[in-house]
C-alpha positions as CSV (number, residue, x, y, z in Angstrom):
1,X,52.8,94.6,116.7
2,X,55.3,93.6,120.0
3,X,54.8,90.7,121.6
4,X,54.9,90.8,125.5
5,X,57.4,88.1,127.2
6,X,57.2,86.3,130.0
7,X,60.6,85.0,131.7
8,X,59.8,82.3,134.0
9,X,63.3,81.8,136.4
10,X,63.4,79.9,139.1
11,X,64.9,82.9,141.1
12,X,64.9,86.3,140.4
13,X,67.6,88.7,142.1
14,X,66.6,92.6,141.1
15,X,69.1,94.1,143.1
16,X,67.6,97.0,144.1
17,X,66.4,96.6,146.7
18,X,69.8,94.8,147.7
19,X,70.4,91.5,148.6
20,X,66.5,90.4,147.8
21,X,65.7,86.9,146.3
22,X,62.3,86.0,144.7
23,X,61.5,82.7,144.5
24,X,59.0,81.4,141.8
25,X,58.4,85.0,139.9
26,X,58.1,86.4,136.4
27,X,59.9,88.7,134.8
28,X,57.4,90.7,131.8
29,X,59.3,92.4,129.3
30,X,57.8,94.1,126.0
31,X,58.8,97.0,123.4
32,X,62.9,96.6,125.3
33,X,61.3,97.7,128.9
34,X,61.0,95.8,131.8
35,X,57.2,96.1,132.4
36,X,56.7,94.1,135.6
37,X,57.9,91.1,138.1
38,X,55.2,89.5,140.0
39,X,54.3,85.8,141.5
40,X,53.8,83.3,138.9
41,X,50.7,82.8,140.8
42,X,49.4,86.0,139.6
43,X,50.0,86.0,136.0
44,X,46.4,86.2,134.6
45,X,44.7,85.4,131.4
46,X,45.5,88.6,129.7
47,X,49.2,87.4,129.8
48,X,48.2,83.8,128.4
49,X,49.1,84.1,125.0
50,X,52.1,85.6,125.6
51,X,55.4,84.3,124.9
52,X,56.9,82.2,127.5
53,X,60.3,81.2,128.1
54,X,61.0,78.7,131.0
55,X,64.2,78.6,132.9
56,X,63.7,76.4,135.6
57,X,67.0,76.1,137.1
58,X,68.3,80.0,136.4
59,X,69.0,82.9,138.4
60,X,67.3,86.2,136.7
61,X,69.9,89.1,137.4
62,X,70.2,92.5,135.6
63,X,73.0,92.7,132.5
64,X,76.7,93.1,134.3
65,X,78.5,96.3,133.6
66,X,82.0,96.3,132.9
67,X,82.9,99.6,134.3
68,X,86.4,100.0,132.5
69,X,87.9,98.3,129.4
70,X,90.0,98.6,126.4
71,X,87.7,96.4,124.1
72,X,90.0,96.3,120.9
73,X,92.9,95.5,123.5
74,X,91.3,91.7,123.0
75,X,93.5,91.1,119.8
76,X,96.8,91.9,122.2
77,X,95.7,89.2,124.4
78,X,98.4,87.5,125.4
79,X,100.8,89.5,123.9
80,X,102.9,90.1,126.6
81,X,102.2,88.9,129.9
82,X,103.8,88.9,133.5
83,X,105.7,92.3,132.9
84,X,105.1,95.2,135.3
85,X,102.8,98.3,134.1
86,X,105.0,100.8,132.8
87,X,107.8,98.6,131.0
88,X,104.7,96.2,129.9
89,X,103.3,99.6,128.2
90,X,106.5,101.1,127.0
91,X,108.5,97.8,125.8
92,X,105.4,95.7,124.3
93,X,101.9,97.6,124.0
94,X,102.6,101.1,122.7
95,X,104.9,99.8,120.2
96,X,102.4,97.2,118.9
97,X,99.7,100.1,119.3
98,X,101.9,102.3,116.9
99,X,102.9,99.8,114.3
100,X,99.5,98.0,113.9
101,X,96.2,100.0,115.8
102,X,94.3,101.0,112.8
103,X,89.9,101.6,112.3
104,X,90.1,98.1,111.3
105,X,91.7,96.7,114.2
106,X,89.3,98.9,116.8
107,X,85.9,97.3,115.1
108,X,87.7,94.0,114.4
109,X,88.8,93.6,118.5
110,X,85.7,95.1,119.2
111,X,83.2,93.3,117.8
112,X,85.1,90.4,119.6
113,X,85.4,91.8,123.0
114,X,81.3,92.2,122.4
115,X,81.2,88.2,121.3
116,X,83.2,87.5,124.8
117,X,81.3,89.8,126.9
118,X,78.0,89.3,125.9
119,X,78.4,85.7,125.7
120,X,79.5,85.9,129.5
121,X,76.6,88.2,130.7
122,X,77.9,91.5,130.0
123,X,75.1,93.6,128.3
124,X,77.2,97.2,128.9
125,X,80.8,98.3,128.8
126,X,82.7,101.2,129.2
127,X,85.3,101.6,126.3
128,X,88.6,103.3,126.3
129,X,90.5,103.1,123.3
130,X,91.5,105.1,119.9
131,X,89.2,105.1,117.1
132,X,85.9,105.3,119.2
133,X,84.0,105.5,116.0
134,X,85.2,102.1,114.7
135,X,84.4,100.7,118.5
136,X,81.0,102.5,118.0
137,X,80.5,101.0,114.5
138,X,80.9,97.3,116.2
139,X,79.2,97.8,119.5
140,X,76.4,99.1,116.8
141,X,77.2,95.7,114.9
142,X,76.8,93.5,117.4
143,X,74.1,94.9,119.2
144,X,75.6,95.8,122.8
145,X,75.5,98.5,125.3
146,X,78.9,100.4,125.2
147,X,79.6,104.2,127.1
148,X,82.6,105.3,124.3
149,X,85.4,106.7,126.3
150,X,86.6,110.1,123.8
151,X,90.1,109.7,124.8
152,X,92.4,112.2,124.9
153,X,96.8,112.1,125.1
154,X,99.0,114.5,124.9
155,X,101.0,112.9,122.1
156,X,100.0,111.9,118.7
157,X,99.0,108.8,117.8
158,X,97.3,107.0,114.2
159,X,94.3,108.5,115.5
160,X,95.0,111.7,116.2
161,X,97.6,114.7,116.5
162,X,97.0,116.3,119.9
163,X,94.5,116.9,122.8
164,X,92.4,119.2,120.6
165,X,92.4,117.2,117.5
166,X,91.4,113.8,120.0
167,X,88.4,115.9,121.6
168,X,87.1,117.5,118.0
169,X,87.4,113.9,116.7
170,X,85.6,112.5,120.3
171,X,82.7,115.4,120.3
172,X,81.8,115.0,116.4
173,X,81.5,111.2,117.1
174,X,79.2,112.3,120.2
175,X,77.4,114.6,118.3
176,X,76.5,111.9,115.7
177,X,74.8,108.6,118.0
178,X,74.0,110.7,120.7
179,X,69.8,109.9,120.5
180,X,71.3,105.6,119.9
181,X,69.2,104.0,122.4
182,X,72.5,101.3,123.0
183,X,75.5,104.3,123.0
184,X,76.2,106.8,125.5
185,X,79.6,108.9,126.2
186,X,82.2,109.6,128.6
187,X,85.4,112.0,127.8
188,X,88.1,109.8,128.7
189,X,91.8,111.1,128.9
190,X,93.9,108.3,129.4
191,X,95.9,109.1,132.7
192,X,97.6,111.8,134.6
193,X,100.6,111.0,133.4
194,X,99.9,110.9,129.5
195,X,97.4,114.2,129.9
196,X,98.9,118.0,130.7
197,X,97.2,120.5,132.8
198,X,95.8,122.4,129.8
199,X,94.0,119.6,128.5
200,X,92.4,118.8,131.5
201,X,91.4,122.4,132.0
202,X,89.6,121.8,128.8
203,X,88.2,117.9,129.7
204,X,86.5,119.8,132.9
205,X,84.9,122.6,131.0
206,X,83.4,120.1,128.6
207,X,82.0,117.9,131.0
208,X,80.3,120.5,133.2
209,X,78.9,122.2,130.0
210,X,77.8,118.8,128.6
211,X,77.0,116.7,131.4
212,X,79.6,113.6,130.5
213,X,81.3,111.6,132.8
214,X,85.2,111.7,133.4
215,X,86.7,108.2,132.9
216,X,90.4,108.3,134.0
217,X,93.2,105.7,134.9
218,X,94.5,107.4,138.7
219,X,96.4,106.4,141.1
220,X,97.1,102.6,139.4
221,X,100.9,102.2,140.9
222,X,103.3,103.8,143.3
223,X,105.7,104.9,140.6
224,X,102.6,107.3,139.0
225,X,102.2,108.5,142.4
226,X,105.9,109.3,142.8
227,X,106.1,110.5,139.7
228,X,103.2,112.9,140.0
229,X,105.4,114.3,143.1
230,X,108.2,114.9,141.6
231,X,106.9,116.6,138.3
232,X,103.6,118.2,139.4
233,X,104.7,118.8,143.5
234,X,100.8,117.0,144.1
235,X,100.2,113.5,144.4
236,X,97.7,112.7,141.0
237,X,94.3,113.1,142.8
238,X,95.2,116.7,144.1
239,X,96.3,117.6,140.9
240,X,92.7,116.5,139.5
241,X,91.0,118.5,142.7
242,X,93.1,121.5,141.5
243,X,92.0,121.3,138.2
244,X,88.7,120.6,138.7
245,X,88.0,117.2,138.1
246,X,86.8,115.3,141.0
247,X,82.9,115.7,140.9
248,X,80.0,112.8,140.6
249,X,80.7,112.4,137.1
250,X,84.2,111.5,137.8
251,X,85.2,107.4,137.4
252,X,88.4,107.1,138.7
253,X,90.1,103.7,137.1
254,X,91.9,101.3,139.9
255,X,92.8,103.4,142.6
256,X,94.8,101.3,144.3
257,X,97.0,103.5,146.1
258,X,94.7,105.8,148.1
259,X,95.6,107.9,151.7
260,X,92.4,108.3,154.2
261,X,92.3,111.6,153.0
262,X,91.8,111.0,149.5
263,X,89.1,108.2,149.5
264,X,87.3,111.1,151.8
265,X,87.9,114.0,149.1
266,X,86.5,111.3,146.5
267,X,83.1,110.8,149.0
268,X,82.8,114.0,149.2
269,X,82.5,114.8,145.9
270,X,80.6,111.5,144.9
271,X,83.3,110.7,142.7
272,X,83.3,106.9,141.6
273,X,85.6,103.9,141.3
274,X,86.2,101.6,138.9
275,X,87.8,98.7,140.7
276,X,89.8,96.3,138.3
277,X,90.9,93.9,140.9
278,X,92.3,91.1,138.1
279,X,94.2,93.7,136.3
280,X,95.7,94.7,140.0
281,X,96.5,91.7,140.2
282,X,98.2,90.6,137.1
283,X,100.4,94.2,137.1
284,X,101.2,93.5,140.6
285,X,99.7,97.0,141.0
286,X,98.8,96.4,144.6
287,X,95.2,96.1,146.8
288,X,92.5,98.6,146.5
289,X,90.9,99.8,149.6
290,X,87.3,98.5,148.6
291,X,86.4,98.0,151.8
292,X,87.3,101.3,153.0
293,X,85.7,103.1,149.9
294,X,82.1,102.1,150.5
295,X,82.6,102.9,154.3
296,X,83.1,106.2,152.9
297,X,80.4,106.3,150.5
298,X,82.2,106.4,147.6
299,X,80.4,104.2,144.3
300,X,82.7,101.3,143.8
301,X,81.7,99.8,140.0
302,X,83.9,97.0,138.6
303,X,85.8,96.3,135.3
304,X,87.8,94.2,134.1
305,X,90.1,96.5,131.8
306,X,91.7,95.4,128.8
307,X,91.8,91.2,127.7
308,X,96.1,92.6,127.6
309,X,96.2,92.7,131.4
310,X,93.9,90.8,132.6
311,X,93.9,88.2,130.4
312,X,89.9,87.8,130.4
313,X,86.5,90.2,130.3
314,X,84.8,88.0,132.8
315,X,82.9,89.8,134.9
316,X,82.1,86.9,137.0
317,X,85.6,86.2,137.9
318,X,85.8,89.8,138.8
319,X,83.0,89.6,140.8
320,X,84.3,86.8,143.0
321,X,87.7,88.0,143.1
322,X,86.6,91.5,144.3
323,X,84.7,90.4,147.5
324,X,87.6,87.8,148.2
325,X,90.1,90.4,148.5
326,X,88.3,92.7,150.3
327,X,88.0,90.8,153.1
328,X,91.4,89.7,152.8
329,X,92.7,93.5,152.9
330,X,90.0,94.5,155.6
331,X,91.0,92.1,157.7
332,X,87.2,91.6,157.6
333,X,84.8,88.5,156.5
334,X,81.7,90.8,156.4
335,X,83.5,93.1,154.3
336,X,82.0,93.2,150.6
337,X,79.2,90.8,151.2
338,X,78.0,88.6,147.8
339,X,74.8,91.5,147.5
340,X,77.7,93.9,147.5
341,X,79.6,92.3,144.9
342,X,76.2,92.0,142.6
343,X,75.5,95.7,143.3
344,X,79.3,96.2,142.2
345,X,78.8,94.5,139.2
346,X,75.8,95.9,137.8
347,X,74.0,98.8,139.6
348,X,77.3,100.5,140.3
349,X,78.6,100.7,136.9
350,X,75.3,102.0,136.0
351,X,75.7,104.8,138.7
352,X,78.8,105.8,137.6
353,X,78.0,105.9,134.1
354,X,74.6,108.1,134.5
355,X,72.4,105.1,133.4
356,X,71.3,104.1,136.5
357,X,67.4,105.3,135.3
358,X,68.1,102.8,132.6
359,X,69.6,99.9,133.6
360,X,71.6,98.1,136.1
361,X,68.6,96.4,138.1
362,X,65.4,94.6,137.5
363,X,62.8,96.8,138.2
364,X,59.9,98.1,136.3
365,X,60.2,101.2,133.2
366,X,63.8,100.2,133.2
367,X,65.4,99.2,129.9
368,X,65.7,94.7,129.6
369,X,69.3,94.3,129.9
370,X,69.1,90.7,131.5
371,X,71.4,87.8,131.8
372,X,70.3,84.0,133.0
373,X,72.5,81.8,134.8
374,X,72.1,77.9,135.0
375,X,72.7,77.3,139.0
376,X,72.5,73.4,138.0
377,X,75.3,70.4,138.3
378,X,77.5,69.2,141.1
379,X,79.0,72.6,141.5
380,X,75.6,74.2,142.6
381,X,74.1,71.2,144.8
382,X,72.8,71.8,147.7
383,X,71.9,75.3,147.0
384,X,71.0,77.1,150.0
385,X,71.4,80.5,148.8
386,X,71.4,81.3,145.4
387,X,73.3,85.4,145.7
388,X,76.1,83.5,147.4
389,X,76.0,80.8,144.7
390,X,76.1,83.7,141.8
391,X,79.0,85.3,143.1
392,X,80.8,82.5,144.5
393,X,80.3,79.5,142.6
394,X,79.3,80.6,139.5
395,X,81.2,81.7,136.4
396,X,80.9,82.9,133.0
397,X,80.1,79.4,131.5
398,X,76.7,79.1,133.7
399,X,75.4,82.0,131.9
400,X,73.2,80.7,128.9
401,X,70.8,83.3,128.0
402,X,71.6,87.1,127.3
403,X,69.0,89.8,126.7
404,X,70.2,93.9,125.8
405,X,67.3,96.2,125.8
406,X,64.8,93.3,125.3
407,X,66.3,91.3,122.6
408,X,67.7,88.1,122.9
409,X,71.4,88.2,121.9
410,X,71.8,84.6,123.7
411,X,70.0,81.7,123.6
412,X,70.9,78.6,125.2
413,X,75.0,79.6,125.6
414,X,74.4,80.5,122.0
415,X,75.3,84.0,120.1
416,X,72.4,85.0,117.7
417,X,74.3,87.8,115.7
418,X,75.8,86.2,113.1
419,X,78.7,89.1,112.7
420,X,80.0,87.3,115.5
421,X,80.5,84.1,113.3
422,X,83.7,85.0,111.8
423,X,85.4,87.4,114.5
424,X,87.6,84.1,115.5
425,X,89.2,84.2,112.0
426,X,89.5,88.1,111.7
427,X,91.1,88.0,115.0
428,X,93.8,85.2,113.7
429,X,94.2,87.7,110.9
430,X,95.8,89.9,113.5
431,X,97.6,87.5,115.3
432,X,99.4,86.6,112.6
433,X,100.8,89.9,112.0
434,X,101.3,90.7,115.4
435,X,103.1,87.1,116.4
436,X,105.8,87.9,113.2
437,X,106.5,91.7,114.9
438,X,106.7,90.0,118.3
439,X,109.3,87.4,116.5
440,X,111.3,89.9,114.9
441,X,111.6,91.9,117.9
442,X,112.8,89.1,119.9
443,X,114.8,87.4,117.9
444,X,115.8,90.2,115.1
């Protein structure tokens, strides 16, 4: 029989509607649904004998979603840092990709991309990466929500030969956990510049026939733009609008380098953004209009791509990050408010995903993807507002209890799955093969 329980915070921020803050409420969860959040004065006695868990110096907010990552990328942390994009890719990642990216290394990087996220109040991500099945088989593991990109290049990899060998390969997986309560799909071909025109032809088909989202790096650096020009005569988003992929279920990855004309052709179409302002960052990719997308109405998410470029999956750090550059590129304090930035990080992604009805904020029939942060310490005192305390003062480290479709998968800063006991050592596995490649090549 379930067991109803009670979450007693000393704050609660739903986000929906935005920017709210209760004060002294409870949070009822039972069967993995939210069932209500009322004053603690008016729990009755028929919730008495319920189970109760007190945290008296936490903020309540909805699970984070990390709208765009590479989860298996975690075990090329590190690997090569402070390179631009395209000779960090071609010199360092692709050749470790070929030598080394096997079933093994996708459910061994992650299952501990899930240990980091979760651990840091992450309850769903959006994976991109090869051997979704092997992601799906950890994210199934370790008991997190994950959307699993079906990627698609136009060159073959250890995964798969071509475009229509990735997408069979993508659609059977789809076929297979598409009723899994914690799984849900996007067709994900990896950028304009690694995906031709016929395969894109095919990607839009598909997800107007099947109702999947469209998750897509675009417009990351000048030199894809340039590129783009000189090869295709179109600047990347064009060539999408010409081939029929800008629509609501499109999630267009960074986005950095947009025209006025484009971040209204994305509005338009309700297209959203995954905004990776870390990664930017690192790649010296440049500053996304954020400020200038939400004037327009377009669905800004954020992620924090792969642990290679960024070098972390905190969504926190994203979060704080995101609204400090925005103001800094708008020329505008006001501009990405901390309300904003929790909407960013959580609703958003949910949008963009199609699991808004789900999850994404705390409000009542919606699934109990929750995360608890300690707003305790010298760091947090005085606290006169606890939203700008979240987003501004806060980081992973305060979070210190998880929940993903109403079970517990935190407890105290701890992780209750014991899969994630030994990921540290499968990942040194790894590292030791890679750091004797990386060796060779530099020294050899």
């Amino acid at each position: 029989m379930s067991q109803t329980e009670l979450i007693y915070p000393r704050w609660v921020i739903p986000v929906e509607p935005r920017g709210r803050v209760l004060t002294d409420h409870v949070v009822a969860i039972r069967d993995g649904e939210i069932l209500a959040i009322m004053p603690q004065s008016e729990v009755g006695a028929a919730l008495s004998g319920c189970k109760r868990i007190d945290l008296p110096e936490h903020v309540l907010i909805p699970g984070l979603v990390n709208l765009h990552t590479h989860a298996a990328m975690t075990l090329l942390r590190g690997l090569a840092d402070d390179l631009p994009l395209m000779r960090w890719l071609q010199e360092h990642i692709w050749p470790a990709e070929a030598k080394h990216v096997s079933a093994a290394f996708v459910r061994d990087g992650t299952l501990l991309a899930c240990a980091e996220m979760l651990r840091g109040g992450v309850t769903c991500a959006n994976d991109m990466y090869f051997f979704p099945a092997a992601a799906t088989d950890a994210a199934r593991a370790g008991a997190m929500r994950l959307a699993l990109g079906m990627i698609v290049i136009d060159f073959p990899t250890a995964y798969a030969t071509d475009a229509e060998d990735y997408l069979a390969k993508g659609l059977a997986l789809r076929d297979a956990y598409r009723e899994h309560p914690l799984l849900s799909f996007c067709l994900a071909p990896h950028a304009p510049y690694t995906v031709s025109d016929r395969a894109f032809k095919k990607i839009a088909v598909l997800a107007n026939e099947l109702d999947l989202p469209i998750h897509v790096h675009v417009h990351e650096t000048t030199d894809e733009v340039e590129r783009s020009v000189a090869e295709h005569g179109v600047r990347p988003i064009e060539r999408l609008h010409q081939l029929g992929l800008i629509g609501p279920g499109l999630i267009a990855v960074h986005a950095v380098h947009l025209s006025p004309q484009e971040i209204e052709l994305l509005a338009k179409h309700g297209a959203s953004v995954a905004h990776c302002p870390s990664s930017n960052l690192k790649l010296a990719s440049g500053f996304a209009p954020v400020a200038a997308l939400q004037q327009a109405g377009v669905n800004v998410g954020l992620g924090t791509d792969g642990a290679a470029s960024n070098n972390r999956l905190d969504s926190f750090e994203e979060m704080r990050t995101a609204a400090l550059l925005a103001k800094a590129v708008a020329g505008d304090a006001q501009a990405v408010p901390a309300a904003v930035a929790l909407e960013m990080a959580t609703l958003n992604g949910a949008r963009a995903l199609g699991l808004s009805h789900k999850i994404g904020s705390i409000t009542p029939g919606k699934r109990a993807d929750l995360t608890a942060v300690r707003l305790a310490g010298p760091g947090f005192t005085p606290c006169f507002d606890p939203l700008s305390m979240l987003v501004y003062c806060a980081g992973r480290d305060q979070v210190t209890d998880v929940w993903v479709d109403g079970q517990q998968q935190v407890i105290h800063g701890v992780l209750q799955n014991t899969l994630f006991q030994d990921v540290d050592a499968r990942a040194k596995l790894w590292q030791n093969q890679l750091k004797i490649e990386s060796e060779t090549q530099k020294f050899g």
